[in-house]
C-alpha angles and dihedrals in degrees: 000000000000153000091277107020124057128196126211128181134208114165111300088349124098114181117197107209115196113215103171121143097331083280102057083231101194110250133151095255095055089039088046089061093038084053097053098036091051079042095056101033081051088070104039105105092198080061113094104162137012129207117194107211148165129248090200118082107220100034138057089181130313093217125243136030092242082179093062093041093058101058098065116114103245095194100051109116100238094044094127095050091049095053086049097047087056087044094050086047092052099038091070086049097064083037100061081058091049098047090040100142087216123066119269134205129190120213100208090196085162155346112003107184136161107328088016110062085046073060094060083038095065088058135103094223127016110211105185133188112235103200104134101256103065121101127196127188159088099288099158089108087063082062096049088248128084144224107303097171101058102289088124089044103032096036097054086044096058101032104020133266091265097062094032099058087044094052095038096046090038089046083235118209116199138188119228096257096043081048085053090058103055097042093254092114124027102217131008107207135175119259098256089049092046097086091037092048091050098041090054098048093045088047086052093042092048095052089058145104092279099176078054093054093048086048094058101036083051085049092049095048101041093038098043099091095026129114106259094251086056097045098053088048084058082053102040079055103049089040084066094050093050097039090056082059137139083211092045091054090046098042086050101052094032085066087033093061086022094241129147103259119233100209110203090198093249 
């Protein structure tokens, strides 16, 4: 796909593997290639499920590129403008994995820091290594600066306001189990379950409804901060979409004739 992405394919499943620098440091260049590559999966219609990953064993991806950021000029006049323009760049990046039509899994299979774990955040499933090394979390406050790539908007939705704030202001490391336990991840596995783990759940997910799955994912983003009224009209319409189906005709009369459905993703 690229210098610093690289995409396999098995079936359905399309897994985008990060190889940038041994740490998958997040940078524009490697945002720049995650963002094309979840952009163009997005639209492959043979794609029916997606998983993010690491090539590198001990690390998903340790947040920002502190070298790159040191090297901008703080007293320029226009400082502040310069470090929004590059947010607002990489920000569409991580946008382009969030609004993904397919399902996406990330396989956490080490550190997540910083950058990295907003990475994990813009995911659909969080599949971590607990092997007592790994580390996942929003650490920027450990560096004097903060999220700036929705770790203080995605964080609070997923896990509450209460233990978001604690872990993003304390530049809380945890572990996958202790990640587990507070919803941030969805499974903390050993290492030698964490391929198996990742490879079931994305089998089951690409032998789903996938127009359906595009359609909820498209309710729950654009719902999410709605008044109530606004939000069930963006289900009602997205209801009717799904209910005029291939998959809907085939999902009714497979229970119908109980029969195991086999969904074609339109």
């Amino acid at each position: 796909m690229g210098e610093l992405v690289d995409v396999e394919r098995d079936g359905a499943i399309a897994r985008v593997v990060m190889h940038r620098n041994h740490i998958n440091a997040i940078a524009e260049d490697l945002m720049s290639e995650l963002g094309a590559a979840f952009t163009e999966l997005g639209k492959d219609q043979s794609v029916r499920a997606v998983v993010l990953a690491s090539a590198y064993e001990k690390y998903f991806s340790v947040g920002a590129d502190l070298a790159a950021m040191g090297s901008i000029d703080r007293t320029a006049p226009d400082a502040s403008e310069q470090i929004k323009a590059f947010m607002k760049r990489v920000n569409k990046h991580y946008d382009a994995i969030e609004h993904c039509p397919k399902p996406v899994i990330a396989a956490i299979n080490g550190h997540a820091q910083g950058g990295g774990c907003e990475l994990t955040l813009c995911c659909d499933f969080r599949i971590m290594v607990e092997d007592g090394r790994s580390r996942i979390g929003q650490t920027e406050s450990a560096l004097g600066i903060m999220p700036g790539a929705g770790g203080t908007q995605r964080l609070p939705r997923l896990i509450g306001m209460a233990k978001a704030k604690r872990f993003i202001i304390e530049s809380t490391r945890l572990s996958a189990k202790e990640a587990e336990a507070v919803g941030l991840v969805d499974r903390a596995v050993a290492p030698e379950e964490l391929k198996p783990a990742v490879d079931e759940l994305a089998g089951k997910l690409a032998k789903g409804p996938t127009f359906a799955f595009a359609m909820i994912k498209d309710a729950l983003h654009r719902g999410y901060d709605k008044p109530l009224h606004d939000a069930l009209e963006i289900e009602m319409e997205n209801f009717a979409r799904t209910s005029l189906s291939t998959d809907a005709a085939i999902g009714i009369m497979s229970f119908l004739s109980k029969q195991e459905p086999e969904f074609t993703g339109s």
